[in-house]
C-alpha positions as CSV (number, residue, x, y, z in Angstrom):
1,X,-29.6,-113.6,-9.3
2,X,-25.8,-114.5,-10.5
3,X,-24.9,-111.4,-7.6
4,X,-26.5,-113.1,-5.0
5,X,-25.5,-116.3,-5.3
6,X,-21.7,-114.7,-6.0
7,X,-22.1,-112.4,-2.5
8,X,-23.5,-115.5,-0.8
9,X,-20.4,-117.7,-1.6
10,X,-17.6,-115.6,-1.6
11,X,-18.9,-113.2,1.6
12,X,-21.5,-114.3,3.5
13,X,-20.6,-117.9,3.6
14,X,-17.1,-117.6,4.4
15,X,-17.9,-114.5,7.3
16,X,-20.5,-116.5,8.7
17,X,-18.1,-119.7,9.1
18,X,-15.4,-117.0,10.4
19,X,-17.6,-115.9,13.0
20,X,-18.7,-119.1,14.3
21,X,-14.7,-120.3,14.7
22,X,-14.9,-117.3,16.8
23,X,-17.8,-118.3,18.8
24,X,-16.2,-121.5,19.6
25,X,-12.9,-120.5,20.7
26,X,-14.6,-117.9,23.0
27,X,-16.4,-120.7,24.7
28,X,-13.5,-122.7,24.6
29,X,-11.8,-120.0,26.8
30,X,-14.5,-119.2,28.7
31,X,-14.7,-122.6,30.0
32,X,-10.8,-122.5,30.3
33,X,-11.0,-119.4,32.5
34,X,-13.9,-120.6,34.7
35,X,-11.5,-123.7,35.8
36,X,-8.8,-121.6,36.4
37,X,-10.9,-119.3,38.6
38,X,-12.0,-122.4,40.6
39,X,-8.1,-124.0,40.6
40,X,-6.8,-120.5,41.6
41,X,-10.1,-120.5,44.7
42,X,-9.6,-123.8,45.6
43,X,-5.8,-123.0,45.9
44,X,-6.2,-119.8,47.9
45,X,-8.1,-121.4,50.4
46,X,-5.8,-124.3,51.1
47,X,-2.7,-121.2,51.3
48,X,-5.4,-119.4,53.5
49,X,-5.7,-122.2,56.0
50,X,-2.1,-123.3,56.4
51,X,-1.0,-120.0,57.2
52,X,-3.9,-119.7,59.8
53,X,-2.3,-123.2,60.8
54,X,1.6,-122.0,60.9
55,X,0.1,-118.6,62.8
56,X,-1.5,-120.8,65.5
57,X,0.9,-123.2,66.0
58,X,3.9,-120.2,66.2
59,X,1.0,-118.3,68.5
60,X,1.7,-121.3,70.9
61,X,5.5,-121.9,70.1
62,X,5.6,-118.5,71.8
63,X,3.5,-119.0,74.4
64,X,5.8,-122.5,75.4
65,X,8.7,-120.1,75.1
66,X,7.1,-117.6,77.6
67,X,5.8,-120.3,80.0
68,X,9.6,-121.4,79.9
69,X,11.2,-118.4,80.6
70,X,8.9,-118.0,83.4
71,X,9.9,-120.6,85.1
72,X,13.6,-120.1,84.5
73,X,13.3,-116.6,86.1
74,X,11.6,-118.6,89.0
């Protein structure tokens, strides 16, 4: 009985807390990594729609510049 006692003190207990620190810091960064996959989203969709922005408004720059040249070759 002295053995068990022994093995659950010096191995079992200590493994057991061991794994649990474990268990915590993996959920720890698994709910690190799940708001940086939303940040990094919410970011590419805000890059996504000022460049569609900045393409339309140089899409029209161009057409000004074509509707000007137009008329200057009038």
């Amino acid at each position: 009985m002295d053995y068990v006692e022994a093995i659950m003190k010096w191995v079992v207990a200590p493994v057991s807390v061991f794994v649990w620190m474990i268990y915590k810091t993996q959920q720890s960064h698994a709910t690190d990594i799940a708001v940086m996959k939303a940040t990094m989203a919410s970011t590419k969709e805000n890059h996504d729609r000022e460049f569609k922005e900045v393409k339309e408004n140089f899409k029209h720059v161009l057409e000004k510049l074509d509707d000007i040249e137009k008329a200057l070759r009038k």
